[in-house]
C-alpha positions as CSV (number, residue, x, y, z in Angstrom):
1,X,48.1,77.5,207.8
2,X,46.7,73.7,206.9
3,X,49.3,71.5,205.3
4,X,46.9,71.7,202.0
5,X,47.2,75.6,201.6
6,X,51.0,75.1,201.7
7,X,50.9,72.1,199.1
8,X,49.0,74.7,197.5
9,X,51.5,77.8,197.5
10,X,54.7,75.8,197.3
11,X,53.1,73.5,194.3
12,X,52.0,77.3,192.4
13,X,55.6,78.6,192.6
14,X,57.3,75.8,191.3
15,X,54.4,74.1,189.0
16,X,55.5,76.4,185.5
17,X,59.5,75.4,186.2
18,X,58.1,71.4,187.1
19,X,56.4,71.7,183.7
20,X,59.5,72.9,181.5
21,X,61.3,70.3,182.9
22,X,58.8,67.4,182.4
23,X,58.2,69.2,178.8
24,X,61.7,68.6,178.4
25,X,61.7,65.1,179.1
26,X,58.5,64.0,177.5
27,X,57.6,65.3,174.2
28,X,53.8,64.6,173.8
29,X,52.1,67.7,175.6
30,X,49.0,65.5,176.9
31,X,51.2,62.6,178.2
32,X,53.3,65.6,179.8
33,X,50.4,67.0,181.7
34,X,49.6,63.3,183.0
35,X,52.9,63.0,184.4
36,X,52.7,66.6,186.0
37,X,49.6,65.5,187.7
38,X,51.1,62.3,188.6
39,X,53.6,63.8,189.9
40,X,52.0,66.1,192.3
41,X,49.6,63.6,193.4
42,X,52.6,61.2,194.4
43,X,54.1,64.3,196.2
44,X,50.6,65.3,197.9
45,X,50.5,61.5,199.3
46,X,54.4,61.5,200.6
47,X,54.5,65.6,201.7
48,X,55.2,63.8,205.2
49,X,58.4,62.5,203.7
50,X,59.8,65.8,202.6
51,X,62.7,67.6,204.9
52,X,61.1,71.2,205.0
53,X,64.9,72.3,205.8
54,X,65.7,71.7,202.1
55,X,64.0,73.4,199.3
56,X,60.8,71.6,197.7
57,X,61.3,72.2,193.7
58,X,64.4,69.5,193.5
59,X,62.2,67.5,196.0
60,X,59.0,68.0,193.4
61,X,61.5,67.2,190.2
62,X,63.3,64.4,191.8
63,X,59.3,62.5,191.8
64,X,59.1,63.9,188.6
65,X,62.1,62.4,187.1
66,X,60.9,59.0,188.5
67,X,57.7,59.7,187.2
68,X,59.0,60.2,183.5
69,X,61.0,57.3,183.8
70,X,58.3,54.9,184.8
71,X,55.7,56.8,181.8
72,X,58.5,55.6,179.3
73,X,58.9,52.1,180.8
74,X,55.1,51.7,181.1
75,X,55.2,52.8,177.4
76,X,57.9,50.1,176.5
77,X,59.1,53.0,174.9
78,X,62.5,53.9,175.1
79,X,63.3,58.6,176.0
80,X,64.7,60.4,173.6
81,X,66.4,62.4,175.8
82,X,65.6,61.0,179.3
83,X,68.8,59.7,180.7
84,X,69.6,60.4,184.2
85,X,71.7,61.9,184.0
86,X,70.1,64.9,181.4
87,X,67.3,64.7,184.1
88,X,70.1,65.3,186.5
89,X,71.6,68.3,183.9
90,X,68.4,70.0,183.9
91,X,67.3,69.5,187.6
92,X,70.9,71.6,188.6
93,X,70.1,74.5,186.2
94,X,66.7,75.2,187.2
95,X,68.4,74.4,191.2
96,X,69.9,77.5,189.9
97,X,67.9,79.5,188.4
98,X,65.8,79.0,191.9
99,X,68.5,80.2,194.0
100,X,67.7,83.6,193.1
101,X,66.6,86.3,195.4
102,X,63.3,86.2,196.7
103,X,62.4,82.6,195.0
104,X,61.9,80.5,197.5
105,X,59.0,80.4,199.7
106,X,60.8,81.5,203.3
107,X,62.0,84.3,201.4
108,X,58.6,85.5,200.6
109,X,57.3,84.9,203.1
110,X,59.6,86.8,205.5
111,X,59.0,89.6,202.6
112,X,55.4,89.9,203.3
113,X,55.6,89.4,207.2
114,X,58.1,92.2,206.7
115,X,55.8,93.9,204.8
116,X,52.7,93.9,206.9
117,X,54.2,95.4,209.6
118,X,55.3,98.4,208.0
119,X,51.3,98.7,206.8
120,X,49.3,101.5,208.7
121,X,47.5,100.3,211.7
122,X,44.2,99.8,210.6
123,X,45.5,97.8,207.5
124,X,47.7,95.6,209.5
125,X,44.2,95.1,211.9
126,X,42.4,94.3,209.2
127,X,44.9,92.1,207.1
128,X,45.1,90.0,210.1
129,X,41.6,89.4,211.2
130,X,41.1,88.1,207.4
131,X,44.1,86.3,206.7
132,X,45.2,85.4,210.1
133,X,42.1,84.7,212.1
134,X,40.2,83.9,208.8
135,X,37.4,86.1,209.3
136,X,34.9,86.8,206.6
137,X,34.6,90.9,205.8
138,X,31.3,90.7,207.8
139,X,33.0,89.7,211.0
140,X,35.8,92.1,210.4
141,X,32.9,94.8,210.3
142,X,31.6,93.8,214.0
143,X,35.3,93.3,215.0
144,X,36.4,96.5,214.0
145,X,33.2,98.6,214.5
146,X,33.1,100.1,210.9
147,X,31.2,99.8,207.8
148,X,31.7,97.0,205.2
149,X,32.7,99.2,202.5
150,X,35.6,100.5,204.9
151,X,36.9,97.0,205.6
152,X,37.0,96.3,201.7
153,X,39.1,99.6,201.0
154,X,41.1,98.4,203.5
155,X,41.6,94.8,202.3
156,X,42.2,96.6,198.5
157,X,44.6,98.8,199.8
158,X,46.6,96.9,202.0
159,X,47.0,93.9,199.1
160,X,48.1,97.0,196.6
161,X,50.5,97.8,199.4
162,X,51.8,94.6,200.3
163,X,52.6,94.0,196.5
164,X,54.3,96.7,195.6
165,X,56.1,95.9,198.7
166,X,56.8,92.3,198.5
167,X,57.8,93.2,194.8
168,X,60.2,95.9,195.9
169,X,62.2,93.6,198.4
170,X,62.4,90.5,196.1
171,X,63.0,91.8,192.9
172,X,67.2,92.1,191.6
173,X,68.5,95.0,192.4
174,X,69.4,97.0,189.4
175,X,66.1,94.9,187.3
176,X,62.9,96.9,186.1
177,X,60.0,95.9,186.0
């Protein structure tokens, strides 16, 4: 997987909690949004900087926090609520709210290698010529020696499975869905 497609993943499961916490630092909804994309263009530029043993959303609000901070001192405008150490307050509860099962990315990722394997044959075949070898349906026909509409059943199917699966081993126990 390129370094892009992971800036990608990582940046989707953390971008709603990055919001609510630069929403809760900056009041103005369109000055918000310019300091979320600030931030993720600062962290897109310094990704070689960031420890991938550690978890990437208090890396992703620790640029945002600086980001806030310099909007209000470009501003000359002095946060309502933008101390460090609020920024600090709120950074440890979504740090926990994170640490829940199946949140991080490792976690779903092992979910859905976990879950491939337990697909049937020709779905794990054909899940990995697309995703793995990154070949188009078309190749996946010559590949596999069957008909398109056969490898599109089987690309349907096998994403139905994996999320019911992935779903299954991530979710709380005891929570409904």
């Amino acid at each position: 997987m390129e370094a892009k497609e992971v800036f990608e993943i990582l940046v989707r499961d953390h971008a709603s909690s990055l919001m609510v916490f630069i929403r809760s630092l900056v009041s103005d909804k369109a000055a918000a949004e310019d300091v979320f994309q600030e931030t993720l263009l600062t962290a897109w530029k310094n990704m070689d900087k960031f420890d991938r043993e550690r978890p990437f959303g208090p890396w992703l609000r620790g640029i945002a926090g600086k980001t806030v901070l310099a909007w209000y001192r470009q501003r000359k405008k002095q946060p309502l609520l933008c101390a460090e150490e609020v920024i600090e307050q709120i950074d440890q509860r979504l740090c926990e709210l994170q640490g829940l099962a199946g949140d991080s990315f490792n976690e779903k990722l092992e979910a859905l290698r976990d879950c491939i394997t337990r697909l049937p044959e020709p779905y794990q075949q054909t899940i990995r010529l697309r995703y793995n070898q990154q070949l188009m349906p078309a190749a996946i026909v010559e590949q596999t020696q069957t008909t398109l509409e056969t490898v599109k059943k089987r690309l349907n199917r096998a994403r139905s499975m994996l999320l019911t699966c992935i779903t299954r081993k991530i979710q709380p126990e005891g929570e409904l869905t």
